[in-house]
C-alpha positions in Angstrom: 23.7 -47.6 -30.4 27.1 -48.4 -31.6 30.3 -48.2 -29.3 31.8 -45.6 -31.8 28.5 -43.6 -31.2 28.4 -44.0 -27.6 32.1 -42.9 -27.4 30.8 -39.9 -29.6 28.5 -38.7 -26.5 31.0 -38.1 -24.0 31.8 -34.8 -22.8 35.4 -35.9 -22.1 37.4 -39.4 -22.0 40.1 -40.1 -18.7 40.9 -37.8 -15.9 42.9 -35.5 -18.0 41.3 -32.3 -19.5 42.2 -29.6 -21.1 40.4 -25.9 -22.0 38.2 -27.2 -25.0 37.3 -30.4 -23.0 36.2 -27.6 -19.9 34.2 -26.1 -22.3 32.6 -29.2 -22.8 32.1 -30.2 -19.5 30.2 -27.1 -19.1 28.4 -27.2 -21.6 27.1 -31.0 -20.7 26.3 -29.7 -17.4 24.1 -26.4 -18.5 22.3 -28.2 -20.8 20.7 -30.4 -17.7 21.7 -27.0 -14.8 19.9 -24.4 -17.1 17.4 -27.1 -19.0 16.1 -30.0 -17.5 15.9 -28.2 -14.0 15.8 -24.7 -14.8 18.2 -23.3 -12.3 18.3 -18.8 -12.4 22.1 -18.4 -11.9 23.9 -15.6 -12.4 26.1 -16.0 -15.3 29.6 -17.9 -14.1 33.2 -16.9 -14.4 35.3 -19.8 -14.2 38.8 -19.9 -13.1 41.4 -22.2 -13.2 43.7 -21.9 -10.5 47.0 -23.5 -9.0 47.4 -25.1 -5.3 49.2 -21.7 -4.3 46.0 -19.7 -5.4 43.9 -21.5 -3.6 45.8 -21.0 -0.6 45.8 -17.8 -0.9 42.3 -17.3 -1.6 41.5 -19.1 1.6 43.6 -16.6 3.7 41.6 -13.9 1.7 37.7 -15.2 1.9 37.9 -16.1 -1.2 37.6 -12.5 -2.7 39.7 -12.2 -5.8 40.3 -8.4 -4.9 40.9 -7.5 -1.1 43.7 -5.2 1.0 46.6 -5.8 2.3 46.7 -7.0 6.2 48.9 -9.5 7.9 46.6 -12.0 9.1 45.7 -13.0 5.7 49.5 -13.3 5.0 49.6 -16.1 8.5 47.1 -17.8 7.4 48.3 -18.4 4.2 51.5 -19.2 6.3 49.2 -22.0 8.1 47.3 -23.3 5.1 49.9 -24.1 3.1 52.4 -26.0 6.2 49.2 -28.1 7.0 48.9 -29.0 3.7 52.4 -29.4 2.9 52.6 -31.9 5.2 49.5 -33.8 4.7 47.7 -32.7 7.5 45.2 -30.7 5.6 43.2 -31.1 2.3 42.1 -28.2 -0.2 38.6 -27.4 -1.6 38.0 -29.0 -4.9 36.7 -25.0 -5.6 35.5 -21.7 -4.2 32.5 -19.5 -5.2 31.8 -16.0 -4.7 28.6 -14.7 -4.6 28.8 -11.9 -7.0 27.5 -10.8 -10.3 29.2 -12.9 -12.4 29.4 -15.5 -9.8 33.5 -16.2 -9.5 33.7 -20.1 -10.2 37.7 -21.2 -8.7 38.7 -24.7 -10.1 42.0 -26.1 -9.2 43.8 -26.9 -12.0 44.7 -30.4 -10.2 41.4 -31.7 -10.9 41.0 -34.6 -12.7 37.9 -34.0 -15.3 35.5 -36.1 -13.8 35.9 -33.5 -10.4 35.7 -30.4 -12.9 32.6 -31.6 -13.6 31.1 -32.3 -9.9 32.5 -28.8 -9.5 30.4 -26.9 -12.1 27.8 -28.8 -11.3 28.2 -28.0 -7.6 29.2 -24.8 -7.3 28.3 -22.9 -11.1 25.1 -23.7 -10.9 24.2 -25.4 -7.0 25.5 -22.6 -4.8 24.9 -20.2 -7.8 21.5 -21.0 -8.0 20.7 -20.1 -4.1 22.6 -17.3 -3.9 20.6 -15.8 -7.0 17.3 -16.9 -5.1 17.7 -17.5 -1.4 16.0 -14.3 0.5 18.1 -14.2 3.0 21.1 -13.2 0.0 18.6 -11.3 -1.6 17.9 -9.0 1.7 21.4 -8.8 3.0 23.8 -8.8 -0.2 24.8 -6.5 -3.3 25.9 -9.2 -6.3 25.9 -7.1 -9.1 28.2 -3.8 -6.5 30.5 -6.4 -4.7 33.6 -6.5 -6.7 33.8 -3.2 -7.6 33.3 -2.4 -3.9 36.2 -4.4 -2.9 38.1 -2.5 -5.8 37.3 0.2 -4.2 38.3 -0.8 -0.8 41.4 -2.2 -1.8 42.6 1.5 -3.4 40.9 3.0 -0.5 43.0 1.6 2.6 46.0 1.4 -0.4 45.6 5.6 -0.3 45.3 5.7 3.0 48.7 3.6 3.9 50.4 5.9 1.1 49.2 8.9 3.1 48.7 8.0 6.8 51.3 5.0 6.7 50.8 1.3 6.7 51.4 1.2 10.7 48.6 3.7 11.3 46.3 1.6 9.1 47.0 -1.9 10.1 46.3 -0.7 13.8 43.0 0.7 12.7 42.2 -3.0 10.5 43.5 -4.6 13.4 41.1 -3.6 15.9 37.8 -3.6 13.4 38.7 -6.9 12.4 38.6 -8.2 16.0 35.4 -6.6 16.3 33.8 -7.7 13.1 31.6 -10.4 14.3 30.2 -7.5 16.0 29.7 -5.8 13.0 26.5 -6.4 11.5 23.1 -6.1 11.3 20.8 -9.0 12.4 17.7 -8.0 11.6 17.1 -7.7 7.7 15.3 -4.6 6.2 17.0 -2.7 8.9 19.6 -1.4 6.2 19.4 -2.4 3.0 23.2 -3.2 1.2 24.2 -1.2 -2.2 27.9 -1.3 -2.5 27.5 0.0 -6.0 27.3 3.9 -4.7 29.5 3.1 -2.0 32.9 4.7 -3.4 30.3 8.2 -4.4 29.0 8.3 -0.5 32.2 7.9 0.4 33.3 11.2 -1.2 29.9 12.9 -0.2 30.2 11.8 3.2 33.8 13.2 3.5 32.7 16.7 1.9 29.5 16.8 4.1 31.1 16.1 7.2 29.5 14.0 10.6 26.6 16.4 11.8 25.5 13.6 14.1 29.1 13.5 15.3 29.6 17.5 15.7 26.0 17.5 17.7 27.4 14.9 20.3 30.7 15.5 20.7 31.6 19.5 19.8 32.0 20.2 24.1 34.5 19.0 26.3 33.1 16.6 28.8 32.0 18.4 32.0 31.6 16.8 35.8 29.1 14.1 35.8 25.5 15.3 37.4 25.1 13.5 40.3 21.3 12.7 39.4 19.9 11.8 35.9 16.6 12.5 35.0 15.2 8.8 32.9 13.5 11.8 30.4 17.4 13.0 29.6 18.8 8.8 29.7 16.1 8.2 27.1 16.6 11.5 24.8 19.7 10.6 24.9 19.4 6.4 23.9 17.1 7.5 21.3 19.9 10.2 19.7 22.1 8.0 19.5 20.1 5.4 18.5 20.6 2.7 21.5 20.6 -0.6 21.9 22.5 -1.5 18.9 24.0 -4.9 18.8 26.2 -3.5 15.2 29.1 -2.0 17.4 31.4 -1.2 14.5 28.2 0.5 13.2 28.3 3.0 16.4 31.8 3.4 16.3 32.0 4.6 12.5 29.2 7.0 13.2 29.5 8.4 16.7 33.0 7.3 18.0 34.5 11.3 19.1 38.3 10.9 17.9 38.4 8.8 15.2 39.2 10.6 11.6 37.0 10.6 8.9 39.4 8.1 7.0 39.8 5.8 10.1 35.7 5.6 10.0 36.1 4.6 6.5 37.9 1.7 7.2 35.8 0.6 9.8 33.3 1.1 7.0 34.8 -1.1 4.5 35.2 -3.6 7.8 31.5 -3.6 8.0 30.1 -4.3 5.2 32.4 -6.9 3.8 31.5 -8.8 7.3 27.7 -8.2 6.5 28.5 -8.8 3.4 29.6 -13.0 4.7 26.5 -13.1 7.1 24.1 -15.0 4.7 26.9 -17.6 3.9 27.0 -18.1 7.8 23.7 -18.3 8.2 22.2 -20.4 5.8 25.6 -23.2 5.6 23.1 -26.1 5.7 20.5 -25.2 3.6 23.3 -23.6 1.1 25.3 -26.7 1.3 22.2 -29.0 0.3 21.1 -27.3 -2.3 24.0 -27.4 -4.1 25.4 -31.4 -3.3 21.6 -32.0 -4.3 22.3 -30.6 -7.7 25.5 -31.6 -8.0 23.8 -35.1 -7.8 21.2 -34.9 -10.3 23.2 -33.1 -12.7 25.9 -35.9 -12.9 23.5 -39.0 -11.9 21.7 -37.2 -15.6 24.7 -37.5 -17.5 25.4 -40.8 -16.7 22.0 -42.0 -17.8 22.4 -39.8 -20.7 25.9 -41.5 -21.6 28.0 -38.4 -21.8 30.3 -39.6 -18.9 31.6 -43.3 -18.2 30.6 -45.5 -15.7 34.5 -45.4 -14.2 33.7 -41.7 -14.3 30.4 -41.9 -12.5 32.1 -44.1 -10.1 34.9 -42.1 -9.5 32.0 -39.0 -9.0 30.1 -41.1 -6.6 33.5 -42.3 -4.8 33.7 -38.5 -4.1 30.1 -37.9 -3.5 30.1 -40.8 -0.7 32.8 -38.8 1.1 31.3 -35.4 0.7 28.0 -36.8 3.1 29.6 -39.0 5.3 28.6 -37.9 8.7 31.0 -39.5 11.5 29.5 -40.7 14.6 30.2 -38.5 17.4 32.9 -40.8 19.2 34.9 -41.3 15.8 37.9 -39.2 16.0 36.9 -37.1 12.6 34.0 -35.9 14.5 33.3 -31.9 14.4 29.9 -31.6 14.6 26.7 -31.7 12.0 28.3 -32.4 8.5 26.2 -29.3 6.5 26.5 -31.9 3.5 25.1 -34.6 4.5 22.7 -33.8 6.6 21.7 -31.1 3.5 21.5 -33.5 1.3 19.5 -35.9 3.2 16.8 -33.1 4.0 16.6 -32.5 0.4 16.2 -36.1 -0.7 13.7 -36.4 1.9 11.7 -33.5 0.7 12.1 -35.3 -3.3 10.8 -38.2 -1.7 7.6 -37.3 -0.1 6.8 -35.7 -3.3 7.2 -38.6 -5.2 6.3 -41.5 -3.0 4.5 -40.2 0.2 3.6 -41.9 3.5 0.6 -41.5 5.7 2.9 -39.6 8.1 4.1 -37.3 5.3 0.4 -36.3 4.1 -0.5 -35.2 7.6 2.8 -33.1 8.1 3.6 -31.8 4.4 -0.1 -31.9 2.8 0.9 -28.8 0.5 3.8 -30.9 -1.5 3.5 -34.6 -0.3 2.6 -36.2 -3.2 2.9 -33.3 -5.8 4.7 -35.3 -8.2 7.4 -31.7 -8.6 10.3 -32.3 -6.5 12.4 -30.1 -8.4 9.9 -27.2 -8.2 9.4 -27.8 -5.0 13.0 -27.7 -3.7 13.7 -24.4 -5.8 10.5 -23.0 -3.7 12.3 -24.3 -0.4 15.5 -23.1 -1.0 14.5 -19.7 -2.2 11.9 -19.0 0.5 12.7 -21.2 3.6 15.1 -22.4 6.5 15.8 -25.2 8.4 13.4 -26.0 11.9 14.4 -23.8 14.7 16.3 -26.5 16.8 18.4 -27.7 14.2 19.0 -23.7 12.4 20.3 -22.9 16.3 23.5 -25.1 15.0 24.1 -22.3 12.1 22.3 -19.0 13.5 25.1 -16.6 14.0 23.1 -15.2 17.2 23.8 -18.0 19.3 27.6 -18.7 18.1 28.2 -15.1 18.4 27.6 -13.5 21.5 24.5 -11.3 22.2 26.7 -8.0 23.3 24.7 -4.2 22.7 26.2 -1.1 23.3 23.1 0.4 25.9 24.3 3.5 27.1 26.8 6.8 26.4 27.7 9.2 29.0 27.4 12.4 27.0 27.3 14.5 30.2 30.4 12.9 32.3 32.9 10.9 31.1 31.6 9.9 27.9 32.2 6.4 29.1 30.6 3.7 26.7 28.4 1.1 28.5 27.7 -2.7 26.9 25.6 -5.2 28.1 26.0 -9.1 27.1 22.9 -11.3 27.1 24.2 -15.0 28.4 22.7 -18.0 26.7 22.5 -21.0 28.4 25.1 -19.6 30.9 27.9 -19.2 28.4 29.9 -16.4 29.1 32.8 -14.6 27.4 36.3 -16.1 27.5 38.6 -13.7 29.9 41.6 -13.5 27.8 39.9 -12.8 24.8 37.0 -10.0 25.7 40.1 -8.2 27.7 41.9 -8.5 24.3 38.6 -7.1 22.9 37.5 -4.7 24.6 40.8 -2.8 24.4 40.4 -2.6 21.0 37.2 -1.2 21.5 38.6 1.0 24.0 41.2 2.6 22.0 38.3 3.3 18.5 36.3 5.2 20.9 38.9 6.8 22.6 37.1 6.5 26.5 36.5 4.0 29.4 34.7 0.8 28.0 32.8 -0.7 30.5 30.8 -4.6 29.6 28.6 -6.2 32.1 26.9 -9.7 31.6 23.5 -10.6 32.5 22.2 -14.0 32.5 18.1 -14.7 31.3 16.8 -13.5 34.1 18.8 -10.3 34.7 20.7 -10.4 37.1 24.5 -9.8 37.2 27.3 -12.1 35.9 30.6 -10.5 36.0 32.0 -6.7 34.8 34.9 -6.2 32.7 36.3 -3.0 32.0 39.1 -1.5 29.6 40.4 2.2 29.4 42.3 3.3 26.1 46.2 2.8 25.8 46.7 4.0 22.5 43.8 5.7 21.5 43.0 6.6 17.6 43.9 10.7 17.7 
């Protein structure tokens, strides 16, 4: 091959780029994404965007359509001082799981990055959240930005109508309860955003017959005995223990407004809507640095990049997976990336050069000679071993807390119960802040108690409502 027809292959020359030479880039990298290892994505809408956008899309998840609240607006506020002064890098790019899957580049890039970019996140993170069943079970690609759409108008009307104090009070407290607002267990409720904006209408017109059926009478002295028969009619109406506490509020809370349970709504489900990201970080995060390997690594061979380009990439890369030891002052725990990538390197090499050890653990794929069909199998179908998923399971960074009891006939006080793992209990400051929140949605006494494993009683907080929702 000639040096004019190796120049010829290259998908771009330097580190500058322009629209035609993205194009390129893209191209190069579908060709091996969607070719050589077959990767199902969802089809990719790339944007370029400046330093300010992207620090603004962190203070917004991300999501190019969301409301208005100040806590985006301060964190944007922090983002950008930390950066400014050189205490804080930015993400080379942001994707959105959605239907087309929202590709952010910064437009500060240099070429070669574009590239590890695509590869990484256009077709990488694209590819699992297409396949991965924990997305598949818990989120709505094809309904979520028109959902957001929706919301955005939504809580837009309702500041026009109710005013923007009103709202942001009612944000305010779902957000500080959001964590709190989802559903563990999949197959419990199945997500379709897509006929969100309809239900909402039908839900307004039809009215809250659960709600009317619990809440129509004013509360009465409390009966000094309880018969369990009555307790557990009434746990089963109301459909207790249930860990999703914005859930219960939206549904059952007796002052809240059939707007002001919308919000909460639109709260909920873009939470929910984050869980799987949480989740599955690791596995997420080594799926798509694995590809983002092969896909460049391939072009190299292939000659459509330089070897100061590949460098440059692998310069990058090294960075990406470096996992500081736990005294080193960058230290914050498992590095998703590298320890992703390694698992996934692992898993290609026991299917290409097994040991004795790996027949006898992994006899299905050691030596199967597929590593690529074999990692699209694990990252569709599997997660990480129990101890090391602990690190990333929401359960056990989030506390356990379950709303267990209503007292219909009294005071129609609210009763939660916190599980304590491994003798962790909730912070003071923050659960009083909390729970007044909590207190003021449902309008009546809140009362928490915490429990250690075997039972018995850890501590009881308790808020009444200051400026309850009416």
């Amino acid at each position: 091959m000639t040096i004019t027809e190796a120049v010829d292959q290259l998908i771009y020359k330097g580190a500058d780029w322009d629209f035609e030479t993205l194009a390129r880039i893209y191209d190069g990298v579908a060709e091996i994404g969607n070719g050589e290892l077959q990767l199902d994505i969802y089809r990719p809408r790339i944007e370029v965007i400046t330093t300010e956008q992207m620090l603004d899309a962190y203070a917004s998840t991300g999501m190019p359509l969301f409301y208005r609240h100040w806590s985006f607006g301060k964190q944007f506020v922090r983002n950008e001082t930390l950066y400014r002064k050189g205490w804080q890098g930015l993400a080379y790019e942001i994707v959105i799981n959605s239907n087309p899957c929202v590709v952010y580049l910064l437009e500060e890039n240099t070429a070669t990055m574009q590239t590890l970019v695509l590869a990484h996140a256009a077709f990488g993170h694209n590819h699992f959240f297409k396949n991965n069943y924990v997305f598949k079970q818990w989120t709505d690609a094809d309904g979520i930005l028109d959902y957001l759409a929706f919301a955005k108008d939504y809580i837009a009307a309702c500041e026009d109508k109710h005013g923007a104090a009103e709202v942001e009070r009612v944000l305010d407290a779902a957000h500080a309860l959001q964590n709190q607002g989802i559903h563990r267990y999949p197959g419990k409720r199945q997500m379709d955003l897509r006929s969100e904006e309809k239900r909402e209408r039908e839900r307004r017109e039809h009215g809250e017959r659960l709600f009317n059926d619990l809440w129509r009478t004013v509360p009465e002295q409390a009966k000094k005995t309880k018969k369990r028969s009555e307790r557990d009619r009434r746990r089963a109406l109301l459909g207790l223990p249930e860990e999703n506490i914005l859930y219960f509020l939206e549904k059952t809370s007796p002052r809240l407004k059939p707007w002001q349970r919308e919000v909460i709504r639109i709260v909920r489900l873009i939470a929910q809507y984050f869980y799987p990201q949480r989740q599955t970080k690791m596995m997420n995060e080594g799926c798509a640095t694995f590809v983002h390997y092969e896909i460049m690594k391939r072009l190299f061979e292939k000659g459509q990049i330089t070897e100061g380009a590949y460098l440059e990439f692998l310069h990058s890369h090294t960075n990406v997976v470096t996992q500081p030891d736990f005294d080193d002052r960058r230290y914050n725990g498992l590095n998703p990336y590298a320890l992703g990538f390694a698992m996934m390197k692992d898993i290609e090499r026991i299917c290409l050069e097994p040991t004795g050890e790996d027949r006898q653990w992994f006899a299905d794929i050691a030596g199967n000679g597929d590593p690529i069909g074999t990692l699209k199998d694990i990252w569709a179908n599997y997660r990480v071993r129990r101890a090391l998923a602990r690190h990333y399971d929401v359960s056990r960074h989030d506390p356990d807390i379950q709303i267990v009891d209503v007292d219909l006939e009294g005071d129609r006080r609210l009763e939660l119960r916190h599980h304590v793992v491994d003798g962790v209990t909730l912070q003071e400051d923050d659960t009083e802040r909390v729970l007044q929140h909590l207190a003021n949605l449902w309008g009546y006494e809140v009362h928490l108690v915490e429990t250690n494993d075997h039972g018995d009683l850890a501590t009881k907080h308790h808020a009444e409502p200051i400026h309850p929702f009416v």
